[in-house]
N, C-alpha and C positions, 0 to 999 in steps of 0.2 A: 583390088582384092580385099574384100570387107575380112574384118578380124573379130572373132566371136570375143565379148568380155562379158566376165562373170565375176558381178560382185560378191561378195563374200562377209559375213559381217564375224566380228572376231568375235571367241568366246568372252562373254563378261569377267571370269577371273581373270584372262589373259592380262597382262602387267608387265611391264619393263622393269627387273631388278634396279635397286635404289642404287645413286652413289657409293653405298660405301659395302653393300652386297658383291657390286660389280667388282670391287678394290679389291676386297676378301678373294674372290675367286682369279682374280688374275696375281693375286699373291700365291694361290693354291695352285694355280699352274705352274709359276714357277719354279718355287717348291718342288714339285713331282717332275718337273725339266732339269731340275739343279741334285736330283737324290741320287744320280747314277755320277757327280760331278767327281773331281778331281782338284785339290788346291795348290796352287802352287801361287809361286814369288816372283815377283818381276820388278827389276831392278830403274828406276825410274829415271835414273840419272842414261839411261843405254834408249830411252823411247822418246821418241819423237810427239810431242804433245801439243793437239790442236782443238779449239774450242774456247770454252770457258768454262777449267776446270775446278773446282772448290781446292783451297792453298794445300800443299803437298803435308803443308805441315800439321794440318787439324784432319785427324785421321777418322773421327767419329761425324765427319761431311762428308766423307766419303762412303760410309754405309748405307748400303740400299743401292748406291749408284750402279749401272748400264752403262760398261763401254765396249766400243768395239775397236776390236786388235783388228788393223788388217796388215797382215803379211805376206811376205811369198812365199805362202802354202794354199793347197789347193784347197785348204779351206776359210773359212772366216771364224773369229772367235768372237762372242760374245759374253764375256762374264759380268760377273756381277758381285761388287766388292763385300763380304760382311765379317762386320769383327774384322777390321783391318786385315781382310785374307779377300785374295781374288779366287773365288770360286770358278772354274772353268765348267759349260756343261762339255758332253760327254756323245 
């Protein structure tokens, strides 16, 4: 069964946003994922910690970080720690 292909030639300005373009907007996703959130506190000494986490004790390595809770709930959490606060989104 022949298959019709059609090439197609891109426009000239077409371009792949730069490195730090892309960074900016998956920071601005965030952001607009993180503005409905909620903060709360979680006691670290009660959580089961796996990986290779930055020391509990230098709190400004842990800004910007992505972890995920998982629990037994039916859902998963994903926050994301800033200013020493676990932002939960929502």
């Amino acid at each position: 069964m022949p298959i019709k292909v059609f090439i197609v030639q891109a426009a000239e300005q077409a371009r792949r946003p730069g490195k730090r373009v892309r960074a900016r907007q998956r920071t601005a996703q965030w952001d607009a994922y993180l503005s409905g959130a909620r903060e709360c506190r979680i006691d670290l000494g009660q959580v089961n910690i796996i990986g290779i986490p930055p020391p509990l004790g230098a709190a400004s390595a842990w800004v910007g970080r992505t972890l995920l809770i998982d629990q037994a709930l039916p859902e998963q959490l994903m926050p994301r720690v800033t200013l020493g606060w676990l932002v939960v989104g929502s």
